[in-house]
RODO-2510 file (C-alpha; in nm, 4 decimals, decimal comma):
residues 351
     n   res          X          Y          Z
     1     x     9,2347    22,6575    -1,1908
     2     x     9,5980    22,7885    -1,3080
     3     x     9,6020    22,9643    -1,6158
     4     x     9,8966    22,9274    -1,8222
     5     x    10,0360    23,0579    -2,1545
     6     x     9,8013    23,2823    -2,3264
     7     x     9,5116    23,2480    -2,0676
     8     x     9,7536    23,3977    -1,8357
     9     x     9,9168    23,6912    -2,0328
    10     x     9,4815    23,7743    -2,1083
    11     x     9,4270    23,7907    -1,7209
    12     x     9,7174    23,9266    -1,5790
    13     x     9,6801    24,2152    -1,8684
    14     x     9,3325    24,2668    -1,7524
    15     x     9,4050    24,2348    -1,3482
    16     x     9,7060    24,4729    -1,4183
    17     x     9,4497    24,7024    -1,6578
    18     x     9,2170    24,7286    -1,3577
    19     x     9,3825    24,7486    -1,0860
    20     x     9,5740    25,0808    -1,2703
    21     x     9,2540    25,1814    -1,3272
    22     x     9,1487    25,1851    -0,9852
    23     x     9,4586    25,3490    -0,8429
    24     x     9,4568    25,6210    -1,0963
    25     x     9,0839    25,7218    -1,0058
    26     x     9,1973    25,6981    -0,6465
    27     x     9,4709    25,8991    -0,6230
    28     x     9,3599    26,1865    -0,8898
    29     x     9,0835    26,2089    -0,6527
    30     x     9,2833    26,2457    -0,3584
    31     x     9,4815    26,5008    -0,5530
    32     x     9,1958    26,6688    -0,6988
    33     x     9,0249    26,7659    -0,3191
    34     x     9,3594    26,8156    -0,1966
    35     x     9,4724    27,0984    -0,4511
    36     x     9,0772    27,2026    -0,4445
    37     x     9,0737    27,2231    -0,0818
    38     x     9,4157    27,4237    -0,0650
    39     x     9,3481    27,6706    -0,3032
    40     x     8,9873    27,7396    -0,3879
    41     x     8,8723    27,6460    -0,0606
    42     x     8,6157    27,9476    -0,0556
    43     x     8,4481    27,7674    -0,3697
    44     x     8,3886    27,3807    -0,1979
    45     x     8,0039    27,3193    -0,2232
    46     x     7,8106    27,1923     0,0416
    47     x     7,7436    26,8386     0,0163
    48     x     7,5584    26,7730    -0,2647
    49     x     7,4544    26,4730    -0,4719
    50     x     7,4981    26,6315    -0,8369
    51     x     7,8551    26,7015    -0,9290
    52     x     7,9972    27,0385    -0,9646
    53     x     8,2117    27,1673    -1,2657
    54     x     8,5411    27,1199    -1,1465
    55     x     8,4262    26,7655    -1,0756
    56     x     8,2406    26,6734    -1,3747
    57     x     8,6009    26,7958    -1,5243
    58     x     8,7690    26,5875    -1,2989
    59     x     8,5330    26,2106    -1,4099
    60     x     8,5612    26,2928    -1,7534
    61     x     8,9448    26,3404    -1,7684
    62     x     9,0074    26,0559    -1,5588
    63     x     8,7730    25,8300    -1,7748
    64     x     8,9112    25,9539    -2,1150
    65     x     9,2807    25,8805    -1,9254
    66     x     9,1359    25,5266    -1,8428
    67     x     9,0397    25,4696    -2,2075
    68     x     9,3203    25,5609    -2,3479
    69     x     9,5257    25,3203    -2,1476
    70     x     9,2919    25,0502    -2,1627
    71     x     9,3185    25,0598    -2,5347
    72     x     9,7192    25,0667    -2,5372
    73     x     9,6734    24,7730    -2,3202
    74     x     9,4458    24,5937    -2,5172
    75     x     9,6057    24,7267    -2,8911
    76     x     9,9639    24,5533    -2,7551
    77     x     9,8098    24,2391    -2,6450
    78     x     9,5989    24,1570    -2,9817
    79     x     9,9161    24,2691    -3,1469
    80     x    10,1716    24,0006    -2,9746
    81     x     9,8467    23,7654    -3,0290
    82     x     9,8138    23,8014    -3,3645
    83     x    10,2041    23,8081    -3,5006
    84     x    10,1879    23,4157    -3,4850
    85     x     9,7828    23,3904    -3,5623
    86     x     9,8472    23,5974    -3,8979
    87     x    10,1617    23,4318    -3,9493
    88     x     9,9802    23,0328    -3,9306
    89     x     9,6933    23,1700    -4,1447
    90     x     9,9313    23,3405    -4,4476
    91     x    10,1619    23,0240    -4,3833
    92     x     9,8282    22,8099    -4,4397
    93     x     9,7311    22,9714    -4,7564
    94     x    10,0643    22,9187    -4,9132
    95     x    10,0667    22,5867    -4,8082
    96     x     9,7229    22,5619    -4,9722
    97     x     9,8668    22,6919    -5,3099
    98     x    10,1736    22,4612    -5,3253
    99     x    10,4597    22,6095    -5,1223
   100     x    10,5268    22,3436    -4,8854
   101     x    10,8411    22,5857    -4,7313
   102     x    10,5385    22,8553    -4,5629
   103     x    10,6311    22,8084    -4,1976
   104     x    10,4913    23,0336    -3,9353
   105     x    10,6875    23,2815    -3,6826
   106     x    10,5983    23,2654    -3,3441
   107     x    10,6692    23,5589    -3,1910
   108     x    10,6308    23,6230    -2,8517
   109     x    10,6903    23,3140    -2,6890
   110     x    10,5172    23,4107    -2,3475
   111     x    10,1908    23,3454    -2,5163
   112     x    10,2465    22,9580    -2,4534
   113     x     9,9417    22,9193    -2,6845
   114     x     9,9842    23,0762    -2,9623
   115     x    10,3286    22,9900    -2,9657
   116     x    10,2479    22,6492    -2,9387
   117     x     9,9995    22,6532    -3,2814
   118     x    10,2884    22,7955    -3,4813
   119     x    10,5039    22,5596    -3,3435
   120     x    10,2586    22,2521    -3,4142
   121     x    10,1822    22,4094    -3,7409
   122     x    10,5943    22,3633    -3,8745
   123     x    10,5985    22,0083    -3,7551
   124     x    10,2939    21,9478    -3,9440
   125     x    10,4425    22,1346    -4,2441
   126     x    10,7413    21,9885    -4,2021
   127     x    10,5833    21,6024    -4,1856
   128     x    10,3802    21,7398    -4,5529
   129     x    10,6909    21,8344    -4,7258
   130     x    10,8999    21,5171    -4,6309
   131     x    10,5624    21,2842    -4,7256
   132     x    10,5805    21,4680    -5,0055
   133     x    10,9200    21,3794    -5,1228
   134     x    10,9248    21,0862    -5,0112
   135     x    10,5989    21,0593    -5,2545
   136     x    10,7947    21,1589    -5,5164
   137     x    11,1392    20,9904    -5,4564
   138     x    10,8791    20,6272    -5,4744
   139     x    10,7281    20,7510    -5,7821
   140     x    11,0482    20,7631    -5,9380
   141     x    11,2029    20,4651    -5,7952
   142     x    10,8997    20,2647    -5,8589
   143     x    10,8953    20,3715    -6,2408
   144     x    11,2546    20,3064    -6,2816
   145     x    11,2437    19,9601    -6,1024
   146     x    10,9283    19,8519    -6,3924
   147     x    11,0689    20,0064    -6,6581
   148     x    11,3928    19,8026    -6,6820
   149     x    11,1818    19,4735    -6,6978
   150     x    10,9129    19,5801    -6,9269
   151     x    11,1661    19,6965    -7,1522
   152     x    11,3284    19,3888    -7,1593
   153     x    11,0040    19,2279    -7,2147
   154     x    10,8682    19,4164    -7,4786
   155     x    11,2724    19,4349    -7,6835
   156     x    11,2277    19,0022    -7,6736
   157     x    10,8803    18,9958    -7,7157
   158     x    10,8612    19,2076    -8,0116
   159     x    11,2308    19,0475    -8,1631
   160     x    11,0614    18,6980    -8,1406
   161     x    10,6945    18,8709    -8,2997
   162     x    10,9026    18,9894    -8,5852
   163     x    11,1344    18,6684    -8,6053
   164     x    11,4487    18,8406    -8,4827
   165     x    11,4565    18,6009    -8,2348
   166     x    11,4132    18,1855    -8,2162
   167     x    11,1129    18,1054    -8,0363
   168     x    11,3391    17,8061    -7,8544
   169     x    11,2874    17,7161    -7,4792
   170     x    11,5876    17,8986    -7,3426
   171     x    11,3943    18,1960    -7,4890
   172     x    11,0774    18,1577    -7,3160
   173     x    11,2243    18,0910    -6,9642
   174     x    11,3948    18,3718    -7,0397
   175     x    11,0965    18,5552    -7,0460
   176     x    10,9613    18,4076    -6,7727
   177     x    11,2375    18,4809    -6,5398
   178     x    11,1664    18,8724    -6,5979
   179     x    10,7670    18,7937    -6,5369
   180     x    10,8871    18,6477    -6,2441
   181     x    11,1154    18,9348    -6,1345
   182     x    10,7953    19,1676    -6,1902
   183     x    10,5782    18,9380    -5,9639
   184     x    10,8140    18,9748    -5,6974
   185     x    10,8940    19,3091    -5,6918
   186     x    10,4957    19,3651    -5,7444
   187     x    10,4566    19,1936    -5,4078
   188     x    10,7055    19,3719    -5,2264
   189     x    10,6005    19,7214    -5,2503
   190     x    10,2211    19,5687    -5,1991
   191     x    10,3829    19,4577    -4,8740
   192     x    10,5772    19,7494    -4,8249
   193     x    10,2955    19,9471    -4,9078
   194     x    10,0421    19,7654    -4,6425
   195     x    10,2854    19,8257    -4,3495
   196     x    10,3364    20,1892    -4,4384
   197     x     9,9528    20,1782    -4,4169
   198     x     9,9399    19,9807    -4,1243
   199     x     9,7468    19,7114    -4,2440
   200     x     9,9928    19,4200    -4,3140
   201     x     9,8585    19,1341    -4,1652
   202     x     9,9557    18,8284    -4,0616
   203     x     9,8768    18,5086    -3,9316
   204     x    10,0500    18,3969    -3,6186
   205     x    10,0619    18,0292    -3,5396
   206     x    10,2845    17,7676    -3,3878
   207     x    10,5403    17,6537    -3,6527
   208     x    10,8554    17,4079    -3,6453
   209     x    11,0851    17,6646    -3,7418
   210     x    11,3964    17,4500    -3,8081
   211     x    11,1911    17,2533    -4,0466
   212     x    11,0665    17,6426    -4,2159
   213     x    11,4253    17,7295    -4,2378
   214     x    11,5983    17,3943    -4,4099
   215     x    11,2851    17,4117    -4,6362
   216     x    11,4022    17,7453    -4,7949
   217     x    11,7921    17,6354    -4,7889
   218     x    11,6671    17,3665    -4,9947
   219     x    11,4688    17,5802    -5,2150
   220     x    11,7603    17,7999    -5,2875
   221     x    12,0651    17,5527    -5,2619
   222     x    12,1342    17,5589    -5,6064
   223     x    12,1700    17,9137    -5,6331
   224     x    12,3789    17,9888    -5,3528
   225     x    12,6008    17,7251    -5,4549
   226     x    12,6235    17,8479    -5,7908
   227     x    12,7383    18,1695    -5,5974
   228     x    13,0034    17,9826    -5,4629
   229     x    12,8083    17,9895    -5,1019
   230     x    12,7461    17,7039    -4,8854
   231     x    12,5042    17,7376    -4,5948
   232     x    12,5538    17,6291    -4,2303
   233     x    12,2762    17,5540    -3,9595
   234     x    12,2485    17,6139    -3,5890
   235     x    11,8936    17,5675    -3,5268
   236     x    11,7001    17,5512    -3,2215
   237     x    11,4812    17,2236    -3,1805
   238     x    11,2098    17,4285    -3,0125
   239     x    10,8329    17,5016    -3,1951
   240     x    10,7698    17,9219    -3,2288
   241     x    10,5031    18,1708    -3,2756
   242     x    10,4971    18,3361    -3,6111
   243     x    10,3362    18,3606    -3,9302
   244     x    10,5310    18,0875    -4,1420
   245     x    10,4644    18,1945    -4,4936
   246     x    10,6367    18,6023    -4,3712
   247     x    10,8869    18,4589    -4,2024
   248     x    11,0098    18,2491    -4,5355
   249     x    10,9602    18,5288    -4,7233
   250     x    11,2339    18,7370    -4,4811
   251     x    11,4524    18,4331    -4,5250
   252     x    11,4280    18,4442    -4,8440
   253     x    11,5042    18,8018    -4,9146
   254     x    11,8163    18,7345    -4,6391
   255     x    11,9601    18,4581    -4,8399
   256     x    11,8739    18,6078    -5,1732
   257     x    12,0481    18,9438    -5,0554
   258     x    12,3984    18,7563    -4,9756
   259     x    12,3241    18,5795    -5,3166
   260     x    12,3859    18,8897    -5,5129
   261     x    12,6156    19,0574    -5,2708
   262     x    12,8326    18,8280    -5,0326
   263     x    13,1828    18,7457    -5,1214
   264     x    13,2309    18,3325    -5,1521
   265     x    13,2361    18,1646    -4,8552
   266     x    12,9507    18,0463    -4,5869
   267     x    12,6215    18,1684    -4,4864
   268     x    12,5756    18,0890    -4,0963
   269     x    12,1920    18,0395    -4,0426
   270     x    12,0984    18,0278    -3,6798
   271     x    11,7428    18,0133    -3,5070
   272     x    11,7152    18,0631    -3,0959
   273     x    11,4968    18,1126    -2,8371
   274     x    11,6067    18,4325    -2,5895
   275     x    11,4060    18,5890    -2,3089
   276     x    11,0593    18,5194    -2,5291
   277     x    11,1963    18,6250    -2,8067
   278     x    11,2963    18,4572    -3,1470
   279     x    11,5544    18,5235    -3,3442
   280     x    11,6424    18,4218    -3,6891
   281     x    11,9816    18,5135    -3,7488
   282     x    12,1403    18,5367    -4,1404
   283     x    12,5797    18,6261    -4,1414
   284     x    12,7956    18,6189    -4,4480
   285     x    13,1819    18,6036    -4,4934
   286     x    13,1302    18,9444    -4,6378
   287     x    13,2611    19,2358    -4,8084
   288     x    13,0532    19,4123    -4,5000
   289     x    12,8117    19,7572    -4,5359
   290     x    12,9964    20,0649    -4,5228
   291     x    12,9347    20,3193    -4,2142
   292     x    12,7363    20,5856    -4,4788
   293     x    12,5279    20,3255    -4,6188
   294     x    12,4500    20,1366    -4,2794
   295     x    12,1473    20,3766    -4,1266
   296     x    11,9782    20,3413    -4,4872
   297     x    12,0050    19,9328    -4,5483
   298     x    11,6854    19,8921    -4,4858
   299     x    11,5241    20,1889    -4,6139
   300     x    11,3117    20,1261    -4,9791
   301     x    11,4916    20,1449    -5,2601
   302     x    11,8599    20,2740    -5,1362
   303     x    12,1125    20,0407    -5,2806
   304     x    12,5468    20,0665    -5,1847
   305     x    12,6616    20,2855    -5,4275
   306     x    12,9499    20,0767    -5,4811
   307     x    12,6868    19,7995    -5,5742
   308     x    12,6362    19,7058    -5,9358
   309     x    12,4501    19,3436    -5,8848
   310     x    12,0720    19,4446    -5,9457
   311     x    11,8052    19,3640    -5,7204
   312     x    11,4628    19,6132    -5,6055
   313     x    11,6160    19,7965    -5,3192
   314     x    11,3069    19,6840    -5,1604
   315     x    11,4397    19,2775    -4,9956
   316     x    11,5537    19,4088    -4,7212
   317     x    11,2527    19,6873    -4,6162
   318     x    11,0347    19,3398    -4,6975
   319     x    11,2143    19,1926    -4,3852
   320     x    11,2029    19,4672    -4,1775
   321     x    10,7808    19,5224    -4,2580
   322     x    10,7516    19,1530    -4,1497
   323     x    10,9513    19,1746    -3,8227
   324     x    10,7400    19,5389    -3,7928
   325     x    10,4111    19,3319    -3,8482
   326     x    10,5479    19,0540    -3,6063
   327     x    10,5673    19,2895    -3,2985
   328     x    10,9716    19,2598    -3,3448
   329     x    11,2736    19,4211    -3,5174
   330     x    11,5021    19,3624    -3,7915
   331     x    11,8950    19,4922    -3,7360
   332     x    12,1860    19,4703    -3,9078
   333     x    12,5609    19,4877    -3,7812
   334     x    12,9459    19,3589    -3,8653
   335     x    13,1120    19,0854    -3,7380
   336     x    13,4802    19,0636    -3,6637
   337     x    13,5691    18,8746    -3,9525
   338     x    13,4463    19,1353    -4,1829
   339     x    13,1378    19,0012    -4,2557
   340     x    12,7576    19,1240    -4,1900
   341     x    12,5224    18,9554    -3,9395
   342     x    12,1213    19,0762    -4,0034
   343     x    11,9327    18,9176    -3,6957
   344     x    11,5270    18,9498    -3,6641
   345     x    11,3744    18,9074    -3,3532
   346     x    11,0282    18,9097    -3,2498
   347     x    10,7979    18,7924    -2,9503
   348     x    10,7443    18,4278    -2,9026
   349     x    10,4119    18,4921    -2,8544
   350     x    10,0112    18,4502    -2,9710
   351     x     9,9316    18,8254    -3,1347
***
């Protein structure tokens, strides 16, 4: 079998150790007789199976010779084995005790192996530090997006508990709008949170999904026009595979998204069938995403920074789980009138 990496450095250290061995012992012997025979020949023993003095000299030089290059040998190779062994097993232990910026040195990179741990050991350390913030950066977000909400809720609810406030029907729906905005945003990081987990689930069956999409338009007519945004359909007649109740809820989260952020005009709605795949396609008139904000629009919790029109953060990574947990994709892009186009696509198929 070929040995490679560190298996190879071990034997070709050895083979190299014994085969110096070997020609050391060889040739000091051949020197030894030589010089013996040239100039002491009158003192050359007859034949004899116990060694003389010269040549019990001779054995034990060449062995303590052997020994001390064996252990050179074998003293450089543990060393170049053990730079990037010590260095995983400090970087470990600080790891252990909260310093998630330990990384390990490799060293010698001819030791494949060893290399290769160190190596492996950064990308894990690396993968622990950005969970880690990441961890943190939610934390944060997540507390800020409750407390604005609660807030409200508790400023009203304690103004009408001390009679600051008329207990009147415009302030009870009121209230109920922010309970609402709570639920929501509740179920959206449980969603998020069960595709980060890998256990979103949904149920895939065969849906009219012209019929899904006018549904929600109807559902959320009044807003949009309130907006000043008026929808337009080019739907495909044909029946689909999905799970109906997700895919409103990425509709939703489309048209609710140009509700707080598209410029007055349409909202194209199209539905088609391509190659097996669907595609549920959402453009606006407008103002566009700029080119630093793009990579991150569908990333939890990152909001335009020229954007000042509320919302989660968390629509749009909602519609991106879904077309995740639908075996698809969700993609944004501009149009050439300025406008943005988010399409969603998944496999017109029985999962």
């Amino acid at each position: 079998m070929k040995l490679v990496g560190l298996s190879r450095q071990i034997a070709l250290s050895m083979m190299a150790m014994a085969f110096g061995v070997t020609l050391f012992v060889v040739l000091t012997s051949y020197a030894f007789y030589f010089l013996w025979e040239t100039y002491w020949p009158e003192h050359i023993p007859e034949v004899s199976a116990v060694p003389t003095g010269p040549e019990w000299a001779w054995i034990v030089g060449t062995t303590l010779t052997c020994l001390t290059l064996a252990a050179f040998v074998a003293v450089n190779l543990s060393r170049r084995i053990l730079v990037p062994l010590n260095s995983v097993t400090d970087s470990i232990r600080r790891v252990a005790q909260g310093d998630l910026n330990a990384r390990a040195v490799a060293g010698d990179r001819s030791l494949g192996e060893a290399a290769l741990l160190a190596d492996d050991f950064n990308a894990l350390a690396d993968k622990l530090q950005r969970m880690t913030e990441e961890q943190t950066y939610w934390n944060a977000a997540i507390a800020h997006e409750l407390r604005t909400p609660v807030t409200i809720l508790r400023g009203r609810l304690q103004g009408l508990a001390e009679g600051v406030f008329t207990p009147d029907e415009s302030r009870f729906r009121s209230l109920l709008s922010q309970v609402e905005g709570l639920s929501r945003l509740i179920e959206d990081l449980r969603i998020v949170s069960l595709m980060e987990s890998g256990h979103l689930d949904i149920l895939v069956q065969e849906v009219d999904l012209s019929a899904e999409v006018r549904s929600v338009v109807e559902f959320v007519g009044d807003a949009l026009q309130a907006a000043g945004l008026h929808v337009v359909l080019n739907l495909a007649g044909r029946r689909v595979q999905c799970d109906p109740v997700r895919i409103r809820q990425v509709l939703l989260a489309l048209l609710e998204n140009a509700r707080r952020h598209a410029v007055p005009g349409s909202i194209r709605i199209q539905t088609r069938l391509d190659n097996g795949l669907c595609y549920l396609c959402v453009e606006d008139d407008g103002p566009g995403i700029s080119q630093e904000f793009a990579p991150h629009i569908f990333t939890a919790f990152r909001r335009a920074a020229d954007t000042g029109r509320g919302g989660s953060g968390l629509g749009l990574t909602v519609v991106a789980a879904i077309a995740h947990a639908h075996g698809g994709q969700a993609t944004c892009r501009p149009t050439a009138c300025g406008g943005t186009l988010f399409e969603v696509c998944w496999p017109n198929s029985q999962r």
